[in-house]
N, C-alpha and C positions, 0 to 999 in steps of 0.2 A: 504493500500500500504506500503510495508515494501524497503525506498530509501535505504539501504544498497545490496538487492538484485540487480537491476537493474544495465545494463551495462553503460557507459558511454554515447551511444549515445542516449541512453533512457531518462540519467539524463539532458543533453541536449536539447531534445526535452521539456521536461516535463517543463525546466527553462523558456526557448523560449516561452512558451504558458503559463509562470506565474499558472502553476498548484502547482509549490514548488520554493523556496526563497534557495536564498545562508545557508543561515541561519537554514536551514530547513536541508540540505545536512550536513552541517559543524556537527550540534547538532546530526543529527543520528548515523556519523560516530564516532564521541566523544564517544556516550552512548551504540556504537557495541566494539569498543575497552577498554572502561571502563567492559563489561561484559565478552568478550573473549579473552583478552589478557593473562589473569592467567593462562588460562585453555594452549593458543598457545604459547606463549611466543614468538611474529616476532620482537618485536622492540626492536634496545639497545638506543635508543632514541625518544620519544614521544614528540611529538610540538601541544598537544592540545589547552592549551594557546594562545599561537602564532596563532593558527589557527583561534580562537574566533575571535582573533583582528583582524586577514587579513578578514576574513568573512565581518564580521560587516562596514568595511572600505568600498567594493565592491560593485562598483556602475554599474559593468556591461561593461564599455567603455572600461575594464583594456587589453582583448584581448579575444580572441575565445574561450576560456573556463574558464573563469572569474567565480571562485567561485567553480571550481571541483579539489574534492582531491586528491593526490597522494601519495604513501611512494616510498622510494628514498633506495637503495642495499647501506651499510653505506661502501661503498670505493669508493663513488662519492662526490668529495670536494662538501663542503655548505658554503655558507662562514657565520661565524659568527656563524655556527653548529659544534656540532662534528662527525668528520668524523675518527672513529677508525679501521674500517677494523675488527671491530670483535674481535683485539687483544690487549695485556695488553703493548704492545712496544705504542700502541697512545690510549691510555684509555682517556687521557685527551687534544688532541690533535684537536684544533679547527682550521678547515681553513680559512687561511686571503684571500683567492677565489673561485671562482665558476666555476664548470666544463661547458664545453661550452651546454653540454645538459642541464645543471641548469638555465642558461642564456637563453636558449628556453626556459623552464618549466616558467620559472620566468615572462616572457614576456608575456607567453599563457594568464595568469593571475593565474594562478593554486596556489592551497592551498595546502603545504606539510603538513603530517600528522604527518610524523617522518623518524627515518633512521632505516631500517630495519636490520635485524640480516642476518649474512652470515658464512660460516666456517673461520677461521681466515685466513686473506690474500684470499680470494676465492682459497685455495686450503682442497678441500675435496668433498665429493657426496650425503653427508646427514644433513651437519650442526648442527653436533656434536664437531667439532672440532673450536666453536668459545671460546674465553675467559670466554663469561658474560654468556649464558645461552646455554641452547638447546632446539632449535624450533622442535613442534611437528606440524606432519600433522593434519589436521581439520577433515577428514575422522574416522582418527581411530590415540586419541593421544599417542596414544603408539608405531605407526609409527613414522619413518623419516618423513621429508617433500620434502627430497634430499637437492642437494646442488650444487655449492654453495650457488645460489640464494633463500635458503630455507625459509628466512625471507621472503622474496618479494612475493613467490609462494601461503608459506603461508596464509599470509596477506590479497592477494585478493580470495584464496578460502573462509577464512574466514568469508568473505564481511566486514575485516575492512578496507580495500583501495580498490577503485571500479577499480585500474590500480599502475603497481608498475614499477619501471627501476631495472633492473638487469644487470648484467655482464656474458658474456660466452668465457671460454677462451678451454674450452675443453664438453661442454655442461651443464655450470652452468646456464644456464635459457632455457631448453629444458627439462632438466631431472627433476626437481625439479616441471615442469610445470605438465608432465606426472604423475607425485606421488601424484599432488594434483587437478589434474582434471580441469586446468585453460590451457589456451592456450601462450603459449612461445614463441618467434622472436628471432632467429638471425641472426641481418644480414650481408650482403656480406660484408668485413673488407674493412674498410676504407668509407662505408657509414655515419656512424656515426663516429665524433670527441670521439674520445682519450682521448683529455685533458682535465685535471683534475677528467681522474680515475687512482687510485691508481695503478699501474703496478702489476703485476702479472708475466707473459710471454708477453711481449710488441706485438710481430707480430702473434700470437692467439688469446689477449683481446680485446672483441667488446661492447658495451654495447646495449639494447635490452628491449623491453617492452614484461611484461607480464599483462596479458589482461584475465576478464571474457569471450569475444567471438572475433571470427577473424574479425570482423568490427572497435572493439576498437583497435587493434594490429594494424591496418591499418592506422587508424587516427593519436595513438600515433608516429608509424615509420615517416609518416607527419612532425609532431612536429620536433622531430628530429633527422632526415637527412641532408644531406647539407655538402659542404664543408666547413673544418674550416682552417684559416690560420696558427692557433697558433699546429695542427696536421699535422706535415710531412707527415705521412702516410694517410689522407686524403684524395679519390678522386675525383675532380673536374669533373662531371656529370650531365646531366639537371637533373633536381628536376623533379621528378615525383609526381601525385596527386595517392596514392596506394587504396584509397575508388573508384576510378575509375576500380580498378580489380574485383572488389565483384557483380561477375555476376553469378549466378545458374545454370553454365553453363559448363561442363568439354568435352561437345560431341569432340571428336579427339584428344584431347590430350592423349598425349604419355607417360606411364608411365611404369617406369623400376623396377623391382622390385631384388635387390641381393639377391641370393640363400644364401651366406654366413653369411647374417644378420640373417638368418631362422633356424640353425641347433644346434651344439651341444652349450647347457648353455643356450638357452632362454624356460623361462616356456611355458608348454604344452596350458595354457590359455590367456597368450598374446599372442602367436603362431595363436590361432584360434582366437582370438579377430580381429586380423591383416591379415587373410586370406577371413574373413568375411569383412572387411574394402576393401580389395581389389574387393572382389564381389559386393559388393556397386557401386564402382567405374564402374565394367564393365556393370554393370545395368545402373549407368547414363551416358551411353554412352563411355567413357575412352576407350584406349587402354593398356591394361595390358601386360607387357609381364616378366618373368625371363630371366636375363642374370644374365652374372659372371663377378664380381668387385672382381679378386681375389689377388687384392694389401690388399685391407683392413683387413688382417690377419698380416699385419705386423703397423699399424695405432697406435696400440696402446702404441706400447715398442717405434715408432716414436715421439711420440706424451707426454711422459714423460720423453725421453730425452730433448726433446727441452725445454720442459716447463721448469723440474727443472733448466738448464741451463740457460733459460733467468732468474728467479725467484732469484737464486745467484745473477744473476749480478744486477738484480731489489734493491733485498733485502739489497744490501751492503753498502745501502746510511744510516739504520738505525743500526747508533752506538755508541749510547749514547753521542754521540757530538752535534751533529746539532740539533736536536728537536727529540722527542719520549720519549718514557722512559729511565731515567738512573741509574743503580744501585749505590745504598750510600753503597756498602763495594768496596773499591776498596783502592789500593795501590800506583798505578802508571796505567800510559796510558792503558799499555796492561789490567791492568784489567778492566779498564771503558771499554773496548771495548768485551771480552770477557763475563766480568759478567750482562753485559747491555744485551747482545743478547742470552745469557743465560736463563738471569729470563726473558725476556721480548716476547724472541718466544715459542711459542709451540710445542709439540711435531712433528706435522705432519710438520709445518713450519720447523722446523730444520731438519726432514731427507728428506725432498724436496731439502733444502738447500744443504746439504750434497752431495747428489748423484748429482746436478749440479755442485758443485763446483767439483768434483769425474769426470764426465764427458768432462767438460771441462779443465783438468790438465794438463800439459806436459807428453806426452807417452799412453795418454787414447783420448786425442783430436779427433786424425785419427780416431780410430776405434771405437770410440759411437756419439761422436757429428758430426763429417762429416758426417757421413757414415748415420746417422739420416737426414740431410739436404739435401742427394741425395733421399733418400729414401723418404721423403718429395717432391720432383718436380716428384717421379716416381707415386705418388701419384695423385698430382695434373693432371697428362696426363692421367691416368686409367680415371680417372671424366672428362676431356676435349673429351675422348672420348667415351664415354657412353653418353656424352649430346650431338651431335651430332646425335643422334640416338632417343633421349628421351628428352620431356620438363622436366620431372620430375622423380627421385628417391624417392618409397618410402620405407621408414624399421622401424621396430620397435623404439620408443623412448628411451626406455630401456628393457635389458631383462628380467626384469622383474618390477612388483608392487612396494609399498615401503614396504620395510623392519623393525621388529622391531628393537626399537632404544637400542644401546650399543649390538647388533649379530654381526656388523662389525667393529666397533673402533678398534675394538684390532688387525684387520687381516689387515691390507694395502692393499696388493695385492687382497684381495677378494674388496675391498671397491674401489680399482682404475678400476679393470672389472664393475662395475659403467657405467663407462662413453665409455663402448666398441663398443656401436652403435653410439655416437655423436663426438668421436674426429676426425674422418677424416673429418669432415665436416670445422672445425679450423684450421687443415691442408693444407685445399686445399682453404681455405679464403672463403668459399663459405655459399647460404643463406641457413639457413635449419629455419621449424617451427616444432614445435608440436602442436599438437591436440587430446584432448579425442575421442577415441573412442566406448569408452565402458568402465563397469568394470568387475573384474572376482567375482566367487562366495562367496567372501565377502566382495561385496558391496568397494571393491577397484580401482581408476580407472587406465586404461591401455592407455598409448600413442601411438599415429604415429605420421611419423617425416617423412614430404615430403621436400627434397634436391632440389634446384634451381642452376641453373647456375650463376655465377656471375651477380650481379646487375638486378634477374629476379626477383625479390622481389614480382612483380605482379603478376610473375605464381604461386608462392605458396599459394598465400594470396587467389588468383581465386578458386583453386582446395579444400583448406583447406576450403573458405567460402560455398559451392556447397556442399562439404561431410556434415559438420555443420548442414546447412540447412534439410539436409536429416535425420538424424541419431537425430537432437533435443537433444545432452546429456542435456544440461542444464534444461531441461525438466523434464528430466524425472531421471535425479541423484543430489543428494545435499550433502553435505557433513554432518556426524552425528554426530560429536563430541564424538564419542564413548570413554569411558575410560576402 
């Protein structure tokens, strides 16, 4: 029995029937990341140490999953950890608190393993754009793994974390899911607390489990959901039990499928991967049908105004004053704040920067940031009325496979059509997952990405556990570590 394969509700059961020891789980995961971490590179911090100890401490009473590992997307405060975001502004940057999802995790009883590598700031689509390293997919290392969440996706293809938390503010734990053949949540904004992840674009960052199958993605959203006090945004909703949706069962449901997600710029192999996924569906029973979402042609230029714009205003708290990094050539004020933000952001960080601070200027305001934020509710009502009609949206994850690594660093605009099937979903605050369904002819796998109405979190989990079931990828695909 190889414990690194096995999903969480496996590792679970197996503990519950004393077939394998805390200890047994801890030590495998140690000696999976001691062998594939060179090769993947997911972590820019490792808590193997740390983990011995928690192990060996765990008597079981701690909480419901007492003695199972996790890695943690490194722009979730830890406290007494570092939490850098990937970038050289908080290289050394340890939080004096705990994100309220940490405060779950912490509670669960759960063992961190480390903090996972991301693009720096979670802005990017392959996770090439972090400070320390660059995370390759487990598949084929000479792919991407996507991004942002690339560490995290990675990590559990791997099988050096049997479940990771990601962040999705425009599809950074959906895309990165799809590239690496793991299954990705995220959900409806304001389901999960906020605080204490590092901001981004405040009213698009959600955070999110990525999961080896839609049963663990279910449990972990469990974990944590819930209202929090200390996140405005927030909202106060009965708590649902979401392993209560994982029925094999899709007979009548409604599912919409957009023409526009299907046409020019998606490979001819994900195209049928996803055409045969839909026939699946009408086979177990589903209603299938094409309509037209044809807002979503404008989702995307929507969807990078806004970001960069919150992203300036996010990013302006770090200026060599307060904590982060500070440059030692300076003169006076203006340069600690200039040469601080300088040496200390990146390149993609700074013309993200740039175009927000550009967007939201005097004379430019009206005509990109307004005109984004109508464009934004005209959004939200295309979706309000398409689900009226339909439980579910499905489209492609991405338009395509993952890509090799350094073919789009240099191009922006090719590397932000990236995220052209997943940001209206951030948009319009709404749940979306991914799930493997296949891969193409080399052995790469291809995503679907079933959209839920707000706070439907059940009907995705339902539909996506039901395909699963049927289609077995985990079965019958593994990743090869190809070089």
């Amino acid at each position: 029995m190889n414990i690194t394969e096995l999903t969480v509700h496996e590792l679970k059961d197996k503990l519950k029937n004393k077939e394998i020891s805390v200890m047994d789980i801890t030590n495998s995961y140690i000696d999976r990341i001691n062998d594939k971490e060179k090769d993947v590179q997911a972590f820019v911090t490792t808590l193997t140490q740390e983990a011995l100890e928690q192990a060996k401490n765990i008597s079981g009473e701690e909480g419901e999953y007492a003695g199972i590992p996790i890695g943690i997307k490194d722009n979730i405060c830890t406290k007494g950890i570092k939490t850098t975001c990937s970038s050289k502004m908080l290289e050394n940057f340890v939080a004096p608190y705990d994100a309220s999802v940490m405060e779950k995790i912490n509670q669960s009883g759960m063992i961190t393993l480390g903090k996972l590598n991301m693009d720096e700031f979670a802005m990017g689509a392959s996770t090439e754009y972090s400070y320390f390293k660059k995370t390759r997919n487990p598949w084929n290392l000479n792919t991407v793994p996507g991004g942002s969440s690339g560490g995290s996706a990675a990590a559990v293809a791997a099988g050096m974390v049997p479940w990771a938390l990601g962040s999705d503010t425009g599809g950074s734990i959906r895309q990165p899911a799809s590239f690496c053949g793991v299954v990705g949540l995220k959900p409806t904004y304001g389901l999960v607390s906020r605080y204490g992840l590092v901001a981004f674009a405040s009213s698009l960052d959600q955070i999110g489990p990525i999961t080896k199958d839609v049963e663990d993605a279910a449990m972990l959203l469990n974990i944590i959901a819930g209202h929090d006090e200390k996140d405005t945004t927030s909202e106060n909703i009965e708590k649902k039990d979401y392993t209560k949706a994982l029925i094999q069962d899709v007979k009548g449901m409604k599912i919409g499928v957009p023409r526009e997600y299907f046409g020019e710029g998606i490979n001819p192999e994900v195209k049928a991967k996803l055409e045969e996924s839909i026939q699946t569906y009408k086979k177990m029973g589903a209603e299938v049908e094409e309509f037209s979402l044809d807002i979503a042609e404008y989702a995307l230029a929507t969807y990078y105004i806004i970001a960069c714009a919150e992203a300036s205003s996010n990013l302006g708290r770090f200026d060599g004053i307060r904590y982060g990094y500070r440059t030692k050539n300076f003169k006076n004020l203006k340069d600690i704040y200039r040469n601080s933000r300088t040496e200390g952001f990146g390149a993609e960080v700074k013309r993200r920067i740039i175009l927000g601070t550009y967007v939201l200027s005097s004379g430019y305001y009206d005509a990109y940031y307004k005109k984004a934020q109508q464009v934004r509710t005209l959004v939200k009502k295309e979706f309000d009325k398409a689900f009226e009609k339909y439980d579910l949206i499905l489209t492609p994850t991405s338009p395509t496979v993952a890509f090799e690594i350094g073919t789009r660093s240099n191009n922006p605009l090719e590397m932000y059509l990236a995220d052209i099937c997943t940001v209206s979903v951030n948009i319009a605050g709404l749940p979306a997952i991914s799930i493997p369904c296949g891969v193409n002819s080399d052995n790469m796998p291809i995503g679907m990405q079933l959209i839920g109405n707000k706070f439907e979190e059940d009907k995705i989990l339902r539909a996506a556990y039901a395909f699963e079931k049927e289609i077995k990828f985990r079965d019958n695909y593994k990743p090869e570590f190809r070089k």
